[in-house]
N, C-alpha and C positions, 0 to 999 in steps of 0.2 A: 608576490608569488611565493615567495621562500617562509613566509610567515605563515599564507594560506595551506604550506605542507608541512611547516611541521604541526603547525595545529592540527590539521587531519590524521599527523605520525602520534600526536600525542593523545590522540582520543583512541583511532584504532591499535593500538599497543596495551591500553588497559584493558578489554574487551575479550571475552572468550566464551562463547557460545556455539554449540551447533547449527544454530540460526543466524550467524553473524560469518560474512565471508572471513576466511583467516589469510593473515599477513603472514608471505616465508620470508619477504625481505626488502628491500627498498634499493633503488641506484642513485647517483647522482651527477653521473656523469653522460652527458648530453642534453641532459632535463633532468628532473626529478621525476619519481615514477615507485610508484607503490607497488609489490611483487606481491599475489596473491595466488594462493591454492589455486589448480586449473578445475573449470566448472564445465564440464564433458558438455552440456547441453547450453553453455550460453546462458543468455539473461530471460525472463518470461516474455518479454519484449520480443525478444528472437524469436522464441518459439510460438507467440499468440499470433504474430504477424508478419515474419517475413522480412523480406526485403523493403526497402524504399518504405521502413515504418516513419512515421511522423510522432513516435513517441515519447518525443521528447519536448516539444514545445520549451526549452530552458532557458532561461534568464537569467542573464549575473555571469556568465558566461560563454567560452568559447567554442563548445563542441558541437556537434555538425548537425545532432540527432538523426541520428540517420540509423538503422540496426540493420545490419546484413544478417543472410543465411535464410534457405528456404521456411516458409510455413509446414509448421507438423502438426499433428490433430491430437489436442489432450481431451481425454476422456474424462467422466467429471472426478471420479475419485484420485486424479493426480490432481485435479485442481482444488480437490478439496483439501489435500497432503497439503499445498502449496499455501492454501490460505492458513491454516493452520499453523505450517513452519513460520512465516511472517509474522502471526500473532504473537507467537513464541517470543520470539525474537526483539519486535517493539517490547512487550511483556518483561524482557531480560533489558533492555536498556533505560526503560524506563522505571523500573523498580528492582531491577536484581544489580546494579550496577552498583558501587560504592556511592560515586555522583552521577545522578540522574543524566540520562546524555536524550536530547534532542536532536533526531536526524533530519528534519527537514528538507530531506529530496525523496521520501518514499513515493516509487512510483516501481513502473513493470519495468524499464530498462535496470532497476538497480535491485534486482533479485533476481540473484542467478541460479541456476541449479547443480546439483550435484548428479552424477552419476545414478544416484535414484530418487529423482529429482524432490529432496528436499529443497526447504528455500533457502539462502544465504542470505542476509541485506547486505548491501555491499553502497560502497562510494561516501566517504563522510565526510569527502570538501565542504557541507555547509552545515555538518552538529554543532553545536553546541553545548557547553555542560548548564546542568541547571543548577545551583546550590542549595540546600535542602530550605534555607528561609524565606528562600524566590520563588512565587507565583509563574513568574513569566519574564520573560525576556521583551522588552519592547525593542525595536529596529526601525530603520527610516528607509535603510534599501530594501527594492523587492527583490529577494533572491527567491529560484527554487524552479519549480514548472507549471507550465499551466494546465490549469485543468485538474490540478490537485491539488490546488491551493485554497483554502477557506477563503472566504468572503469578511469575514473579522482579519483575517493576515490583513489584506490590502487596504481595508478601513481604519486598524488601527495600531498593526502594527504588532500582536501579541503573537508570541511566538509561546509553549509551551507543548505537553505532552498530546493534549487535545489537537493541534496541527499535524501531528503526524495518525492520530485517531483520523481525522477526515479525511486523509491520504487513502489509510488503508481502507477504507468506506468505498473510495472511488476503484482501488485496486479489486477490492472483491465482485461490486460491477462489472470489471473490466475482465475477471476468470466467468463471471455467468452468464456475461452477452459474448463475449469473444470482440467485443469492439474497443478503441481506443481511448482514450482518458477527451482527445481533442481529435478530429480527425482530420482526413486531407482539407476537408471543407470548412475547418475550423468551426466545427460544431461540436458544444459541450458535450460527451457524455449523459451528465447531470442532466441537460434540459433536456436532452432527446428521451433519456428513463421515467423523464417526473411525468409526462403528460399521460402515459400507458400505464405506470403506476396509477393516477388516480383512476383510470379508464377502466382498473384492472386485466388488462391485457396483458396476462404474466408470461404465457408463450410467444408473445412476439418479443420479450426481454431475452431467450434464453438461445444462446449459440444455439445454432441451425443445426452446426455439424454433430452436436450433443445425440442426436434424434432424439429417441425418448427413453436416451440412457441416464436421463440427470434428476425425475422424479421421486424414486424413494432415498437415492443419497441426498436431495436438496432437503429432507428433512431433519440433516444432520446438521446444515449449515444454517436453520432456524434454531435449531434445538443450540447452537453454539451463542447465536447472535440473544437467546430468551436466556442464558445463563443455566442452562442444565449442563452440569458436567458431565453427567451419564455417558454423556453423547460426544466426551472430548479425547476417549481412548488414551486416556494419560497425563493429558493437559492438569499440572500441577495449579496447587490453589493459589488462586493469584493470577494467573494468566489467562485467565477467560477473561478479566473486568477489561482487558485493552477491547473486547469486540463490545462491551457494554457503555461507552463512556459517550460521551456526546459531549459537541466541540464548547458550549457554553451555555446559560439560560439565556432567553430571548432578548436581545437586547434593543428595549423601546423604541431608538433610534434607529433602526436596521430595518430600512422598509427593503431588502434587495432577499431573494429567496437563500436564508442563509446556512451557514450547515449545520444547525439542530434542527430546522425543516428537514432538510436535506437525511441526514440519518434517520429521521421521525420516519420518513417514507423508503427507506431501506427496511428498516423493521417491518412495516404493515408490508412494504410487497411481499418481504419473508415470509411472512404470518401467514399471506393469502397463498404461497407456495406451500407451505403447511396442511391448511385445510384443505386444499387440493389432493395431496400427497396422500392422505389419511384413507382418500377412496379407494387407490391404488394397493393397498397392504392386505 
């Protein structure tokens, strides 16, 4: 336990981004406990879902998953601020950092927001550093959450920047449907999106409560995912490639639907939200 904090003291102390929750301080006495900036709004978890969320499906540990605080309704342009701050953010730990750092719990419970609800990523009990002549990190525990975990994690074990790429894959699902990573029913995300992706059924993919507020800004959130910066309102060079990267090439033996499938068919539903979009303008 004492190793597992300061490892997490010693990662979050080098770190300084606006997209990264910041540390005012640490205690030690009665536990250990990381003091972080107050985030007015909670986690997106809070706010996508409510009370009695099941958003955390986590493993490797002891927390409850459970997220209190009523459901509020984000409209798509904070949800697109939010995908955005994330990108940022992985984008700065994974290339703006001195040593590459691997966060390996991206999900909605660990993005909090701020007073105007930029994104913070926050929680780094399970980063790791990478060293610049390391590929990857192999592991033999499964830590992290489910439902955002690649299908290569649990086959083989590879841990690098590409696992937190699929993370945030299932995170931007999870701001366009308004649905859970896993849900009470323990039903993937992933499989419930893949089958109306190929059907192309793009509006039965899109939060309800959206109405049909989410049409010409969803063609900002293709234009991000196709690598046009035009459309990134600032997004420095370099930090769109985190929304362009796919978790690895096919790998022969991988008959299970894995996540370069998996992203392949985020992009086309994108694309066919696109060409949809286009009539609207």
């Amino acid at each position: 336990m004492t190793m597992d904090f300061l490892s997490e003291l010693g990662i979050i102390v080098h770190v300084d981004h606006p997209n990264i929750a910041k540390m005012i301080g640490y205690g030690v006495e009665g536990g250990m406990h990381l003091v972080l900036q107050l985030s007015p709004h909670g986690s997106l978890a809070s706010i996508l879902y409510g009370n009695g969320s099941v958003s955390d499906g986590w493993v490797g540990g002891d927390g409850d998953g459970v997220v209190s605080g009523p459901k509020e309704k984000l409209d798509w342009r904070t949800r697109f601020k939010i995908a955005v701050g994330t990108a940022k953010g992985l984008s700065y730990l994974h290339e703006g950092c001195q040593r590459r750092i691997i966060h390996k719990d991206i999900k909605a419970a660990n993005i909090l927001l701020t007073e105007d609800f930029d994104a913070q990523i926050s929680d780094f009990g399970l980063a790791k550093w990478l060293p610049d002549q390391w590929t990857h990190h192999t592991v033999s525990k499964v830590e992290g959450t489910f439902g955002y975990l690649p299908p290569e994690f649990f086959m083989y074990g590879i841990v690098n920047e590409k696992t937190d790429v699929f993370a945030y894959g299932v995170l931007l699902l999870e701001l366009i449907t308004g649905r859970q990573a896993i849900d009470s029913s323990q039903q993937s995300l992933i499989m419930w999106a893949k089958p109306l992706i190929k059907e192309n059924k793009i509006k039965e993919l899109v939060d309800p409560s959206l109405g049909d507020g989410y049409e010409l800004d969803q063609l900002n959130v293709v234009s991000i995912l196709n690598g046009d910066r035009n459309s990134l309102e600032g997004l420095k060079e370099g930090e769109h490639s985190i929304l362009k990267r796919t978790y690895s090439e096919e790998m022969d033996d991988a008959e299970e639907y894995n996540s370069t499938k998996y992203l392949s068919d985020i992009n086309r539903q994108l694309e066919i939200l696109l060409d949809g979009s286009k009539d609207t303008l």
